[in-house]
N, C-alpha and C positions, 0 to 999 in steps of 0.2 A: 786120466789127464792126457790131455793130447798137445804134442809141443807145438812152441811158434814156430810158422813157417814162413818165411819171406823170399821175395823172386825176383830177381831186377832184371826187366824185358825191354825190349821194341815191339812196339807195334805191331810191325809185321816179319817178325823174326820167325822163319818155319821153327827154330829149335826150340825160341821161347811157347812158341802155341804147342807144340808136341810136350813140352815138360809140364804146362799147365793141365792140360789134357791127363795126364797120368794124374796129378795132382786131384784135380776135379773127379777121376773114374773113383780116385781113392776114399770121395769124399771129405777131402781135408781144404779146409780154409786157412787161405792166405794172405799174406799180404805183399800186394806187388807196386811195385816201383818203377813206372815207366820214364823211361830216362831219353827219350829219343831227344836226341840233339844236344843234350845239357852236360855238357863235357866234366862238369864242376861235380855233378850227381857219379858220373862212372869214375873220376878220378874217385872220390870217397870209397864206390864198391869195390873198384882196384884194390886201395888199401884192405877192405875187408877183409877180399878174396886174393890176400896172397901175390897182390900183383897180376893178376888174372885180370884182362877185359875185353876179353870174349862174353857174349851176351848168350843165355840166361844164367846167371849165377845164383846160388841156390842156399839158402841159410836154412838148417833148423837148430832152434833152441841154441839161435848164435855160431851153431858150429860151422865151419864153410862146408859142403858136400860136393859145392863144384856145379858142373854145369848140365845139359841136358841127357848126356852121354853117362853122367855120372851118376845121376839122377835112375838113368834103365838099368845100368850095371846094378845099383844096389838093391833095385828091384829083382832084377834075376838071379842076385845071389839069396837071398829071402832077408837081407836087413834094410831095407826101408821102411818095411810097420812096424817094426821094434822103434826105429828113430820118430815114427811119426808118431810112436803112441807115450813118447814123453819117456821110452825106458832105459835108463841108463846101458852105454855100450860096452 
């Protein structure tokens, strides 16, 4: 089982493309949220995320993970395929 993963980007946000980037290398399908301009849209992922709204913010399976920094940390520690393959932490 592989968990949901959702991404709330800009367009042309270098962090947002680099996080998707890992995502896509990963093979994992997402679902992203492009929010450019829609203030009402990042105020909600704000709440998601903790009061975070800095762009990309990064859900799996609901949990917040954070952003694109956060995203490579947990890739270089080795728990991001565990999160991405549905396995409890």
């Amino acid at each position: 089982m592989s968990a949901n993963t959702e991404i709330y980007t800009w367009s042309y946000c270098p962090f947002c493309v680099r996080a998707k980037a890992l995502l896509s290398k990963k093979n994992v399908e997402y679902r992203e949220y492009i929010i450019d301009g829609d203030e009402s849209a990042r105020d909600a992922m704000a709440e998601r995320a903790n009061g975070r709204r800095s762009l990309p913010q990064i859900f799996i399976d609901g949990r917040h993970v954070g952003g694109c920094d956060d995203l490579y940390e947990l890739e270089a520690m080795g728990k991001l395929d565990p999160l991405l393959a549905g396995l409890p932490s």
